[in-house]
N, C-alpha and C positions, 0 to 999 in steps of 0.2 A: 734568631727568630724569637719573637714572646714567647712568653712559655703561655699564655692560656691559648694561642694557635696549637702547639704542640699536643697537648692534653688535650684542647677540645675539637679536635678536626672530625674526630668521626661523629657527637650527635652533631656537629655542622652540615655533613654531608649528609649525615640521615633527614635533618630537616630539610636540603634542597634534595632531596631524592623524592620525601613526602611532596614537596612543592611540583615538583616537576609531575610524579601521579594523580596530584587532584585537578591538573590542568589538562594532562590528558585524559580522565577522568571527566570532565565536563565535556571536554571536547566530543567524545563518545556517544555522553546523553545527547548532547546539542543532534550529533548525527542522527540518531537514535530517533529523534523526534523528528527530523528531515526526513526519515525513511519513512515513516509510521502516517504523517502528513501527505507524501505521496500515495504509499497503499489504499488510503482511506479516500484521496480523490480517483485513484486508478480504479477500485470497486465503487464507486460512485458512478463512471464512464465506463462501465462493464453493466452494472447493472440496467443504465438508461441503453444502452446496447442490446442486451438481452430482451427487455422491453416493448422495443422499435421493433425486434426482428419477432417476436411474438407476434405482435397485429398486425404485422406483414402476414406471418402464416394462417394467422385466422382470417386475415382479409379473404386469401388465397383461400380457402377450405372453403369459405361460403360462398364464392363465385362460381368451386367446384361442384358444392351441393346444389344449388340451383341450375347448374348446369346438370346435374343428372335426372333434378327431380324433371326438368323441362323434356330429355331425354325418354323419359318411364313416361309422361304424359304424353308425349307424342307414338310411342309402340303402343299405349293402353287404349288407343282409341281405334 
C-alpha cells in the first residue's frame, strides 16, 4: 500500500464526509425552499378563501337585514 494512503486516509475521509454534508446540506435548503414556496401559495388560497366566504356572509346579512327591516314595516303599519 503507499504510504501517503496509509498516513493520509483520515483527512481523506474527513474531506469526503465534509462532501457528502454540504450536499446534503443543500439538499435541505433546496427542500426548505419547496416547503416555504408551498406555504406562501397555500396562505395565498386561504386567504382568497377567507375572502369569498366573507361576502358570502355579508351578502347573506344584508338580504337578512332587509328582510327584517321589511318585516318592522309591515307590523308598523
Amino acid at each position: 500500500m503507499p504510504e501517503w494512503l496509509v498516513a493520509g486516509w483520515k483527512p481523506l475521509a474527513a474531506g469526503v464526509a465534509f462532501l457528502i454534508w454540504l450536499v446534503r446540506l443543500e439538499s435541505k435548503g433546496l427542500q426548505n425552499e419547496r416547503d416555504i414556496k408551498r406555504l406562501w401559495d397555500q396562505r395565498k388560497e386561504d386567504l382568497e378563501a377567507a375572502k369569498a366566504s366573507r361576502n358570502e356572509t355579508n351578502a347573506m346579512l344584508g338580504e337578512i337585514r332587509d328582510d327584517i327591516k321589511a318585516l318592522i314595516a309591515r307590523v308598523g303599519k
